[in-house]
Structure formats: C-alpha cells, structure tokens
N, C-alpha and C positions, 0 to 999 in steps of 0.2 A: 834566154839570151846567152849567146858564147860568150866565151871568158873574154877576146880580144876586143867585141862588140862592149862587153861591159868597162874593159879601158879604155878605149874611147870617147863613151859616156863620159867617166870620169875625168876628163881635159873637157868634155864640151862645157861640160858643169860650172869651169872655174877653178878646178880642184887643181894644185901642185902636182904633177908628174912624182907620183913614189915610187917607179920603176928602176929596175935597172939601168942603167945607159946601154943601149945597143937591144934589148932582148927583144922579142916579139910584144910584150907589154910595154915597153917605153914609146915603139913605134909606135903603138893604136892609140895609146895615151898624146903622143904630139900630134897625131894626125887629127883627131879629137877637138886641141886646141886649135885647130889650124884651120878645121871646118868652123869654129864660132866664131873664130878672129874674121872668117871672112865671108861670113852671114851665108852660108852653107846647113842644110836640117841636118839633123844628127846623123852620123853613121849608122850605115846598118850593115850586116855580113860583113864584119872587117874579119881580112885572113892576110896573112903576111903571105908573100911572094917570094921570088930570088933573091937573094942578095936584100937591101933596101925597101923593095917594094914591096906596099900596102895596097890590098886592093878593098874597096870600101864599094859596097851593093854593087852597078856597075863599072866604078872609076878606077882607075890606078893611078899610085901616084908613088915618088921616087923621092925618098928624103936625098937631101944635096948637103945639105945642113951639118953643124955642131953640136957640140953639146949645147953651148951656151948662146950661139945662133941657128933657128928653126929656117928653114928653109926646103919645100916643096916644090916639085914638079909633075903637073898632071901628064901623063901617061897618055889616057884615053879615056 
C-alpha cells in the first residue's frame, strides 16, 4: 500500500488526523474522513494532484475547506 493510500486509511478508521495541515498527508488523511463520513468504500490509489486536489482510484476531488471546516468537491 502507498504511503498516501495508508493516510487515508487512517481518517476512514476514525483515527485524528496527525498530519501536518496542508501537506500531502493531511490531504489523504481528510479525504479519508470524508469517504467514511459519507458511506463511500475506502480509498484506494490516493495521489495528490495540483494545487488541492486528491485524486482517489478514479475520482478527484478539491478540498474548498479549513483547517477546522472540512469541505470537498468532487472533480470527476
């Protein structure tokens, strides 16, 4: 498993976000949360994109969000 697919994991889990704020790990870690919160199967192939964007097996998606408010937009 990739390292960004294993943060991921790590948010679908339940687990706190122990990332950085901003890095490529804090992304796949909210995105993570973001597929459990909304009964989505776990990521797979998460690789970060331009800017914000996470793309997860075929989706992309665009954090819009805060630190302290999570907020996604799928892509495609």
């Amino acid at each position: 498993m990739d390292s960004l697919t294993a943060c991921a994991r790590i948010g679908y889990d339940g687990n706190p976000n122990p990332y950085l704020w901003s890095s490529p790990a804090w992304y796949a870690c909210q995105l993570g949360i973001m597929f459990h919160a909304t009964g989505r199967p776990v990521p797979t192939k998460v690789r970060m994109g331009r800017g914000s964007i996470v793309h997860a097996g075929d989706m992309s998606f665009r954090y819009t969000g805060t630190q302290q408010a999570q907020a996604w937009d799928r892509l495609k």
